[in-house]
Structure formats: structure tokens, C-alpha cells
PDB file of N, CA, C and O in Angstrom, chain B, residues numbered from 101:
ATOM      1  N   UNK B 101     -16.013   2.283  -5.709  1.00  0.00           N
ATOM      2  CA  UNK B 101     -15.251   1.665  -4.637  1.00  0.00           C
ATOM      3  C   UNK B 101     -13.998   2.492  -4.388  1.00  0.00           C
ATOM      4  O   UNK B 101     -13.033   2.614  -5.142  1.00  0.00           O
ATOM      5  N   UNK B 102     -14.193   3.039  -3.186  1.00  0.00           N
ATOM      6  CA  UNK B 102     -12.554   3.549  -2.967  1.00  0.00           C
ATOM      7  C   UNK B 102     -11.349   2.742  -2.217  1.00  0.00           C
ATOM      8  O   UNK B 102     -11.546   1.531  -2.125  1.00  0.00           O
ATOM      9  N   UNK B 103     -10.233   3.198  -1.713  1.00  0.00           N
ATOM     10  CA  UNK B 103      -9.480   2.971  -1.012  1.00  0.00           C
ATOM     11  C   UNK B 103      -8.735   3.802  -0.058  1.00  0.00           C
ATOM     12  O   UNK B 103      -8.165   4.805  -0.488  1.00  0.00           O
ATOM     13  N   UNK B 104      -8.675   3.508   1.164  1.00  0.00           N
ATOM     14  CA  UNK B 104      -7.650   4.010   2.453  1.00  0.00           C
ATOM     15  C   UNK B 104      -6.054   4.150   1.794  1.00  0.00           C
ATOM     16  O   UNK B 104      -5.723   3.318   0.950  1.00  0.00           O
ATOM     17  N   UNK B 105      -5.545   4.713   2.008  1.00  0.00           N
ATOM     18  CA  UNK B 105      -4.399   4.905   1.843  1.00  0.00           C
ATOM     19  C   UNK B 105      -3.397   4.414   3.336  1.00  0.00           C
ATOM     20  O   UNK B 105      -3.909   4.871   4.358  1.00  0.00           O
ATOM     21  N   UNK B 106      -2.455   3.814   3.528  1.00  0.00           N
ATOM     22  CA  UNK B 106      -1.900   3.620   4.867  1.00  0.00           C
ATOM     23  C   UNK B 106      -0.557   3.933   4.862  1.00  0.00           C
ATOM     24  O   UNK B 106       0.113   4.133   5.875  1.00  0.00           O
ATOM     25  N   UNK B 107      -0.166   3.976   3.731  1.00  0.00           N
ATOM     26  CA  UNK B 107       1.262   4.319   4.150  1.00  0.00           C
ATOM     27  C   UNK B 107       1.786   4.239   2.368  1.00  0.00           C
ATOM     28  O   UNK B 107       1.110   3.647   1.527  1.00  0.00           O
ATOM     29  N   UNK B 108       3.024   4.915   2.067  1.00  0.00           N
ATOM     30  CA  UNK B 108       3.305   5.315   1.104  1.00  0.00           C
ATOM     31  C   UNK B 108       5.340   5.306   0.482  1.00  0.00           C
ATOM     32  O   UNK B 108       6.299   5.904   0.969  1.00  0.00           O
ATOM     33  N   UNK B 109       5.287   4.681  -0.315  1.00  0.00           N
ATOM     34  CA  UNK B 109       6.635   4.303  -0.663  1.00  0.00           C
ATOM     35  C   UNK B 109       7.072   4.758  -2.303  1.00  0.00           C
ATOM     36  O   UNK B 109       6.578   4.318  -3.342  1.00  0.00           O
ATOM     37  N   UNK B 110       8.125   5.749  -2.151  1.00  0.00           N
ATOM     38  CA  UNK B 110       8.670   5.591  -3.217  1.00  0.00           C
ATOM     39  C   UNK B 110       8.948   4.711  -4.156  1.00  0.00           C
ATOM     40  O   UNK B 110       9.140   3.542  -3.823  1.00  0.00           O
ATOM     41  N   UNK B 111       9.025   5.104  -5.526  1.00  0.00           N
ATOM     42  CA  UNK B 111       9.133   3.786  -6.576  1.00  0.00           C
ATOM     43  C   UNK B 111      10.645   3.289  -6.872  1.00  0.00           C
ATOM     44  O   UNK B 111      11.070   2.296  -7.463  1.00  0.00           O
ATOM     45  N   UNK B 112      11.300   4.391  -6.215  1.00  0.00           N
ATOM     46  CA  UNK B 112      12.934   3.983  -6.500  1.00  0.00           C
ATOM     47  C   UNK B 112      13.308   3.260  -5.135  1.00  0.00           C
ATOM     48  O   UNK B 112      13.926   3.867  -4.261  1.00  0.00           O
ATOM     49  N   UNK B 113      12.978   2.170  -5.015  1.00  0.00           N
ATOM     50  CA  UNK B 113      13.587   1.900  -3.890  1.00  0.00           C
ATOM     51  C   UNK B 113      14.770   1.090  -4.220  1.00  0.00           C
ATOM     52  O   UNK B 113      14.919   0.732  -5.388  1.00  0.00           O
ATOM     53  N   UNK B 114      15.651   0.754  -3.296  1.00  0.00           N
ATOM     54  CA  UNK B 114      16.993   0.129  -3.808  1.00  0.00           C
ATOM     55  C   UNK B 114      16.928  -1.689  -4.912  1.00  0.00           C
ATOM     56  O   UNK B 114      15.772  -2.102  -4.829  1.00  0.00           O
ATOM     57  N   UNK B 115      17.527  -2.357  -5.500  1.00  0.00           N
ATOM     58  CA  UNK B 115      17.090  -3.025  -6.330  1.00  0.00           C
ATOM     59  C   UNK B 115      17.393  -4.419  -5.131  1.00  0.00           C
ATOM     60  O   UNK B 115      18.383  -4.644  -4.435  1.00  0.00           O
ATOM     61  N   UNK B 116      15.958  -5.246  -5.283  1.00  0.00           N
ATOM     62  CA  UNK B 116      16.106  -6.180  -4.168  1.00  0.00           C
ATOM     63  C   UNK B 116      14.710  -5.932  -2.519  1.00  0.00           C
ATOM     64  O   UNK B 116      14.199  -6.694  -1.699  1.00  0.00           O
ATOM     65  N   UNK B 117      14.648  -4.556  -2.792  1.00  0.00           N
ATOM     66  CA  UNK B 117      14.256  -4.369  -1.657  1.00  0.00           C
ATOM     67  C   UNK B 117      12.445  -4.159  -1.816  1.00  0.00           C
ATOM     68  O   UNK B 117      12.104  -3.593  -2.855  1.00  0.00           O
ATOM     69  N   UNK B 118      11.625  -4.465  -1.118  1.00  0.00           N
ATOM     70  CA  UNK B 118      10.300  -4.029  -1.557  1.00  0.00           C
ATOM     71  C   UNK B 118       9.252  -4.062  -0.303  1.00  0.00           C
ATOM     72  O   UNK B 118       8.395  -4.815   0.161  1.00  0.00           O
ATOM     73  N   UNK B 119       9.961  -2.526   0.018  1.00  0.00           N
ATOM     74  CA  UNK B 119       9.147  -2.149   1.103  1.00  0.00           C
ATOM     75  C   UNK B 119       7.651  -1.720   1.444  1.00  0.00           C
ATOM     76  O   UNK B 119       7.290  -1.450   2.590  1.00  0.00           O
ATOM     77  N   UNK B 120       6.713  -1.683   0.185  1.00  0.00           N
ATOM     78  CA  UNK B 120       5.626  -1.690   0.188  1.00  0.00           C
ATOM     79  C   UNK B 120       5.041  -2.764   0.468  1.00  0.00           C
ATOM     80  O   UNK B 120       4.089  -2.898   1.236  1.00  0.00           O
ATOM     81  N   UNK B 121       5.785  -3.877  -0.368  1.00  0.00           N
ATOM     82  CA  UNK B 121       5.248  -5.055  -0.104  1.00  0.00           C
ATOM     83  C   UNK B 121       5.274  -5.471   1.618  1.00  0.00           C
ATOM     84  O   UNK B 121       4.288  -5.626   2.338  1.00  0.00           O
ATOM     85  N   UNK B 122       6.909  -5.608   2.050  1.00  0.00           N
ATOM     86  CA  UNK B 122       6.688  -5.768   3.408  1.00  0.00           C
ATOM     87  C   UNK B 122       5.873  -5.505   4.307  1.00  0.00           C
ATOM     88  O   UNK B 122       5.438  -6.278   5.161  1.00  0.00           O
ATOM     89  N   UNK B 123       5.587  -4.192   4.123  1.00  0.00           N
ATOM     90  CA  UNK B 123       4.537  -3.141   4.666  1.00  0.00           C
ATOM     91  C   UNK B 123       3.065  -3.715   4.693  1.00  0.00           C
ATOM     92  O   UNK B 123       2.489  -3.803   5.778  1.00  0.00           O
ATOM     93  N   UNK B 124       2.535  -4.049   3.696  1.00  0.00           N
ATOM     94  CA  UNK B 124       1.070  -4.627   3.195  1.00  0.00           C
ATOM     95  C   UNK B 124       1.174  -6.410   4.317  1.00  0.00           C
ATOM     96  O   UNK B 124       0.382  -6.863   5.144  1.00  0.00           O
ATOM     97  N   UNK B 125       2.058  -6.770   3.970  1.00  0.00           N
ATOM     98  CA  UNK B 125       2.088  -8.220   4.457  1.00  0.00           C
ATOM     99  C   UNK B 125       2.304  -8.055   6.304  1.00  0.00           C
ATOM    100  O   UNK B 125       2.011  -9.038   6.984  1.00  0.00           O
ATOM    101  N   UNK B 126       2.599  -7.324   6.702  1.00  0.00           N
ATOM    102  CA  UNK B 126       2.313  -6.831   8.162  1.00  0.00           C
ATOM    103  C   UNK B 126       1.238  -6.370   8.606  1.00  0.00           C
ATOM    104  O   UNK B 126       0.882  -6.261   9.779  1.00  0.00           O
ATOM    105  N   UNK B 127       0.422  -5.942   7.168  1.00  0.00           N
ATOM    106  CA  UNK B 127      -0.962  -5.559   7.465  1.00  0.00           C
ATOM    107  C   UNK B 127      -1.989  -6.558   7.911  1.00  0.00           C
ATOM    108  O   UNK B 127      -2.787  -6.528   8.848  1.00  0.00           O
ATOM    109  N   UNK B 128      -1.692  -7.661   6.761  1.00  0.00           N
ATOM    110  CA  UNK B 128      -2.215  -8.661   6.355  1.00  0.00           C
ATOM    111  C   UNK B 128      -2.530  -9.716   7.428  1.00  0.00           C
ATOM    112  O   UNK B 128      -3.562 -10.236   7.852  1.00  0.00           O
ATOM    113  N   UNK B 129      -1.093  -9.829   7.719  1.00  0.00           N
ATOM    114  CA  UNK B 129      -0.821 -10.119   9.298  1.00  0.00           C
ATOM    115  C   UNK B 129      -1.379  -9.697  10.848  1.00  0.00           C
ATOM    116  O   UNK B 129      -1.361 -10.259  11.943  1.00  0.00           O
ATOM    117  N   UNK B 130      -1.821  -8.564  10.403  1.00  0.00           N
ATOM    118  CA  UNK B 130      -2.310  -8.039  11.559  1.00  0.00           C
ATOM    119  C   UNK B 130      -4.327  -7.916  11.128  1.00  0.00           C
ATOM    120  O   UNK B 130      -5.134  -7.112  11.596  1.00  0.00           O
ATOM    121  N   UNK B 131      -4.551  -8.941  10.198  1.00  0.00           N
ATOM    122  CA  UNK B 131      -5.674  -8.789   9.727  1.00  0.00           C
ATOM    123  C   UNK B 131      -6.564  -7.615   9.188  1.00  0.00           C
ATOM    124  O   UNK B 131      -7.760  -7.441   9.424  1.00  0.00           O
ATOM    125  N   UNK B 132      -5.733  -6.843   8.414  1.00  0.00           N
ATOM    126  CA  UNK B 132      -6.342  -5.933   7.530  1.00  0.00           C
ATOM    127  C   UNK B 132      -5.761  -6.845   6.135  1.00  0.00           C
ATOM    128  O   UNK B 132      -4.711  -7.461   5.956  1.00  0.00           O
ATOM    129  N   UNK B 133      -7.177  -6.573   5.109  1.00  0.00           N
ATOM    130  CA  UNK B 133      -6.516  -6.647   3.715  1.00  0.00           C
ATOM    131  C   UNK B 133      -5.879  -5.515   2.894  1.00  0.00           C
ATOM    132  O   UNK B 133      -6.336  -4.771   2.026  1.00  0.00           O
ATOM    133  N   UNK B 134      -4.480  -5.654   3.552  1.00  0.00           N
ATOM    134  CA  UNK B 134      -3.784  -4.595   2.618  1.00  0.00           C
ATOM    135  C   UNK B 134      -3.419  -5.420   1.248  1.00  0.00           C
ATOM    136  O   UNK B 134      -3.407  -6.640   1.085  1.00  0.00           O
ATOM    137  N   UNK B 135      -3.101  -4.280   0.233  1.00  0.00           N
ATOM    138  CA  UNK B 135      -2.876  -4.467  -0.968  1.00  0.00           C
ATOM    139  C   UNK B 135      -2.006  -3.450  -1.161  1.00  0.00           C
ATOM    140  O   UNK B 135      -2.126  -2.316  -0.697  1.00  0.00           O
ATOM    141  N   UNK B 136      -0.940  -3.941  -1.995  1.00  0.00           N
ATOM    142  CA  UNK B 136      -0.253  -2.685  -2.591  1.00  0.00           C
ATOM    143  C   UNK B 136      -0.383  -2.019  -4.751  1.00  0.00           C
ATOM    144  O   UNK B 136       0.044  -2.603  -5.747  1.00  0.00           O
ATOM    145  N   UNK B 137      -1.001  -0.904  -4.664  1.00  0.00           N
ATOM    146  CA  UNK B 137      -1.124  -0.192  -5.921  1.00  0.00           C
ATOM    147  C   UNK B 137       0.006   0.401  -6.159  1.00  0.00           C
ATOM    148  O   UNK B 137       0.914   0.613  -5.355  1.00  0.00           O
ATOM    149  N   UNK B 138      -0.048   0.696  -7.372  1.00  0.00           N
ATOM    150  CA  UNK B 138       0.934   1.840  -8.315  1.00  0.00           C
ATOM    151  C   UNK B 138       0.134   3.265  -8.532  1.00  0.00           C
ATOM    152  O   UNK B 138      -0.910   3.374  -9.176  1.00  0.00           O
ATOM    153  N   UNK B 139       0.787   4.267  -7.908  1.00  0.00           N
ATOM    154  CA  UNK B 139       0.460   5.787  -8.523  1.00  0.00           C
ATOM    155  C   UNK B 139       1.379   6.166  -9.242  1.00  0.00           C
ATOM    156  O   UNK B 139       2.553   6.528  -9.171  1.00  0.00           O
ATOM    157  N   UNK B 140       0.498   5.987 -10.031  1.00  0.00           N
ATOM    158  CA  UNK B 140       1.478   6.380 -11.952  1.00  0.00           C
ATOM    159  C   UNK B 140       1.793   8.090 -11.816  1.00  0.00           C
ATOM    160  O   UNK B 140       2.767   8.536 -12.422  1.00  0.00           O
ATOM    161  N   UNK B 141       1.058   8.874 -11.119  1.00  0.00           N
ATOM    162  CA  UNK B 141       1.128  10.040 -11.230  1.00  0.00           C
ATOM    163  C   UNK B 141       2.420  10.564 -10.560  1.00  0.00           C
ATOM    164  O   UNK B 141       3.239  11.292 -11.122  1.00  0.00           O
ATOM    165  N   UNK B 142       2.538   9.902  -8.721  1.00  0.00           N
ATOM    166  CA  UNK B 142       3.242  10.384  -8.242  1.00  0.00           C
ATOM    167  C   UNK B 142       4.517   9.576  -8.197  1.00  0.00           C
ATOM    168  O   UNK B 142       5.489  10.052  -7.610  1.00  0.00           O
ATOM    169  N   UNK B 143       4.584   8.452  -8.743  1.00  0.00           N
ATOM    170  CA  UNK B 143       5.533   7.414  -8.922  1.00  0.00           C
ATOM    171  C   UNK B 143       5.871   6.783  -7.490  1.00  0.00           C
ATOM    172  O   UNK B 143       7.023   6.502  -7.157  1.00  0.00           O
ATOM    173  N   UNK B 144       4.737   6.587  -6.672  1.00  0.00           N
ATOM    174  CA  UNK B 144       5.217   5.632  -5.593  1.00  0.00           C
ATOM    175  C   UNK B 144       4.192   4.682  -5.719  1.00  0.00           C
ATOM    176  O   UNK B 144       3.357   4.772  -6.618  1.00  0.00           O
ATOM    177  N   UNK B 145       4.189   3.807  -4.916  1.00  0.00           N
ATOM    178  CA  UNK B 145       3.689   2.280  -4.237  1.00  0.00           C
ATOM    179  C   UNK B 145       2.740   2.765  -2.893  1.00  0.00           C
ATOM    180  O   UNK B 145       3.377   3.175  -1.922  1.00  0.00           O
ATOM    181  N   UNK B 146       1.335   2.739  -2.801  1.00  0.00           N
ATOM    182  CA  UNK B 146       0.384   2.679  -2.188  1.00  0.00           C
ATOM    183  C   UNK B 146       0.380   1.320  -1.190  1.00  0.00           C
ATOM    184  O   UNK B 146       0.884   0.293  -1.645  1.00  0.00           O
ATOM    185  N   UNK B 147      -0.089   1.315  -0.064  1.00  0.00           N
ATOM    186  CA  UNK B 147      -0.304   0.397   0.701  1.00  0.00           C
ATOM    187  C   UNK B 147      -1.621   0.980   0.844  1.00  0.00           C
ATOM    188  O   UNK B 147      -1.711   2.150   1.218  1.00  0.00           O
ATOM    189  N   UNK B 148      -2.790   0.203   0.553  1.00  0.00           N
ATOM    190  CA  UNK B 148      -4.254   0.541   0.781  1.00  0.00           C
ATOM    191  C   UNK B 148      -4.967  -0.540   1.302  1.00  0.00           C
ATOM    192  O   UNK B 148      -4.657  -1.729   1.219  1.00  0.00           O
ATOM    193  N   UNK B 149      -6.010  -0.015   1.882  1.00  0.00           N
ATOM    194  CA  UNK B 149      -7.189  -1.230   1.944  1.00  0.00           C
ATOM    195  C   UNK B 149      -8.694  -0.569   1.466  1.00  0.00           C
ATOM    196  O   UNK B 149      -8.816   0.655   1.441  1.00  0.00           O
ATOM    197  N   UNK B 150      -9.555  -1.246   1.181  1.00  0.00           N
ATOM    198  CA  UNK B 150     -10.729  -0.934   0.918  1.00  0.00           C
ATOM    199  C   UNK B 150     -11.313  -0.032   2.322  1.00  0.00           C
ATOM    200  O   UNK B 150     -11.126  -0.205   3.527  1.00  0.00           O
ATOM    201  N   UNK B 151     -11.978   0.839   1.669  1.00  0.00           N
ATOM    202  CA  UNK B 151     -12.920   1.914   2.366  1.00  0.00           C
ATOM    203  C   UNK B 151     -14.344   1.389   2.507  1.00  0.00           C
ATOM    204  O   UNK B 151     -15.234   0.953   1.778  1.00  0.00           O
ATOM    205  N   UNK B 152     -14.122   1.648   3.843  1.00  0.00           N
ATOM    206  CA  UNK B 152     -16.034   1.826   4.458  1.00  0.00           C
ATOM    207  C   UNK B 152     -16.694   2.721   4.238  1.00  0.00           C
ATOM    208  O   UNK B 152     -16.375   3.909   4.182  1.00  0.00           O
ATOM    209  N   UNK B 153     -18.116   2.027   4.026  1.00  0.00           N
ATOM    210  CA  UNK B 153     -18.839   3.402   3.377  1.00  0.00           C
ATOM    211  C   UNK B 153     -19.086   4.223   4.674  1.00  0.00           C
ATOM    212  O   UNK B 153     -19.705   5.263   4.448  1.00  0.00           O
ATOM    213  N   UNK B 154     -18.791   4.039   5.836  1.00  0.00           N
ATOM    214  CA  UNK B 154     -18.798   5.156   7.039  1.00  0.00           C
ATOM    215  C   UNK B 154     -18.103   5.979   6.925  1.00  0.00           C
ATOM    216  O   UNK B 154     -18.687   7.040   7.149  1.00  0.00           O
ATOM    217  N   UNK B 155     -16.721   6.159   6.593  1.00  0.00           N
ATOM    218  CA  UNK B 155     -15.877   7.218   6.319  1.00  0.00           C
ATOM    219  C   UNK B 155     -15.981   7.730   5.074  1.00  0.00           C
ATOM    220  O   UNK B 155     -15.270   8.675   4.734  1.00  0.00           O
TER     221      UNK B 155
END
């Protein structure tokens, strides 16, 4: 199972603020299931949704 990537947020963001999240919940809103992951590698916050097996 993969995932789309949609947009991408640093992990330092200011304390209080959680712009990935916002981000995903506008998705959500707009009827995609966004979700937000952790990339341990690059140290940001993923906004993804599940991939079609068409792409």
C-alpha cells in the first residue's frame, strides 16, 4: 500500500502551531482522506492520502 504525498511541513514548527494538521483537515474537508505521517528521515510531517493503483 502506498501513499500520495500532498504537501509537506517541517517538524520545527513554532510551539502551539500544527500546520500539517490544519492542512490534512482542509483536505478532509474537501473530501479527500488526508492523514498526516512522520518522516523520521527527513524530520518533517507528511500530509498524504492513499494511492490508486492507476498511478
Amino acid at each position: 500500500m502506498g501513499a500520495k504525498v500532498l504537501e509537506r511541513f517541517p517538524a520545527g514548527a513554532p510551539r502551539g502551531s500544527w500546520p500539517a494538521e490544519e492542512c490534512a483537515a482542509a483536505h478532509r474537508a474537501a473530501g479527500e482522506p488526508a492523514s498526516v505521517v512522520m518522516d523520521l528521515e527527513s524530520d518533517a510531517f507528511l500530509v498524504v492520502v492513499p494511492a490508486h493503483d492507476e498511478e
